[in-house]
C-alpha positions in Angstrom: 37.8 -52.7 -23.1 36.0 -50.8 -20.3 34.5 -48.3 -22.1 33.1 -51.0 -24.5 31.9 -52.9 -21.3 30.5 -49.8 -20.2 28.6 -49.1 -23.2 26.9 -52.5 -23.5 26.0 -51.7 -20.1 24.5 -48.2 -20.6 26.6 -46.8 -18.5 27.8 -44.4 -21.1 25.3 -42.4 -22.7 25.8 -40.8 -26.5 24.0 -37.8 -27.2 21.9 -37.5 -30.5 23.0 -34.6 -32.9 20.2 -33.5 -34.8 19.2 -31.0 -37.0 16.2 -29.2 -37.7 15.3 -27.2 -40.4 13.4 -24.8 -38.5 12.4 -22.2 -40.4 11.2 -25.2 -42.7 9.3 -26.3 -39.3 7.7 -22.6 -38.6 6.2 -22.3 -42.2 4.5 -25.9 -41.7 3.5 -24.6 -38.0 2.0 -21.7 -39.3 0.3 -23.7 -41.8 -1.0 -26.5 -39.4 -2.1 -23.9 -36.8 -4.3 -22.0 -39.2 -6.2 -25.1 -39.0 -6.0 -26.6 -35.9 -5.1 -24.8 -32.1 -2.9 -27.9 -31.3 -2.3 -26.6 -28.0 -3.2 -28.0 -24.5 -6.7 -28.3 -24.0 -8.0 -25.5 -21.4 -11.7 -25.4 -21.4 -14.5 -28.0 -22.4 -14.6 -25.9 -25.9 -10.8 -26.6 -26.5 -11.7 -30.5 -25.6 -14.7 -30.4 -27.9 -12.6 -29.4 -30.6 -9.8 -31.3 -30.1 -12.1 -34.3 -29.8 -13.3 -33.4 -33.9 -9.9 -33.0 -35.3 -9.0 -36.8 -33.5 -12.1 -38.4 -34.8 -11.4 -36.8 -38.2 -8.0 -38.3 -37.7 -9.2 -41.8 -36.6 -11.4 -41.7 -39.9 -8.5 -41.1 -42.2 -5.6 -43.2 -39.7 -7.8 -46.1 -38.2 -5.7 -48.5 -37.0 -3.0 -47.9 -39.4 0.7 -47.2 -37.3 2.6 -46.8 -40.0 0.3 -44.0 -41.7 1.7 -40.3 -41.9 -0.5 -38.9 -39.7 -0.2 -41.8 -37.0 2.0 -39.7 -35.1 -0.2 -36.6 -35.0 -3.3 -39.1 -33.7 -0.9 -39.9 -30.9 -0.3 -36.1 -29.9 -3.8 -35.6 -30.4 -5.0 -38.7 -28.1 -2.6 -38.0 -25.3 -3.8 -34.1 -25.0 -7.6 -35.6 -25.1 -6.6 -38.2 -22.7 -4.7 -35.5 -20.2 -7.5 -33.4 -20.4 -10.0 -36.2 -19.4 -7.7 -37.2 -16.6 -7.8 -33.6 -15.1 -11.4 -33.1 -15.4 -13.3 -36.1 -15.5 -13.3 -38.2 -11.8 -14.7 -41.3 -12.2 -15.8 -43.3 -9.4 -14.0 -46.6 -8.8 -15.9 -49.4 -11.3 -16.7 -46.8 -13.9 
């Protein structure tokens, strides 16, 4: 009874077995980075590049969530989006 109260109240937390097929994971890497440097973006080079490979993503994805490559347009958008927030100042109203 308290450990069932407990877990409604998240007090106890499960961890999540998983496994990954990793070598399965390296080939597709290897495959993906041949293509693209999905990397953190160091230089204005790295951001115009990265900036391509989104847009070529938002032609194909649009606004769909529950397309395949939804979650790569996410990765994508938040390593633009960090970049922008590092580099870019903006003065207040812009």
């Amino acid at each position: 009874m308290v450990q069932a109260n407990q877990e409604r109240m998240g007090l106890i937390m499960r961890t999540v077995q998983t496994r990954f097929d990793v070598r399965a994971i390296e080939s597709s890497w290897a495959t993906l980075n041949s293509m693209v440097h999905l990397r953190p973006i160091l230089d204005e080079l790295g951001y115009d590049q990265m900036i391509s490979f989104m847009n070529a993503l938002l032609d194909v994805v649009g606004d769909n969530e529950d397309h395949a490559l939804s979650g790569l347009l996410d990765l994508v958008g938040d390593l633009v989006s960090k970049y922008e927030r590092e580099q870019f100042v903006f003065a207040d109203g812009e």
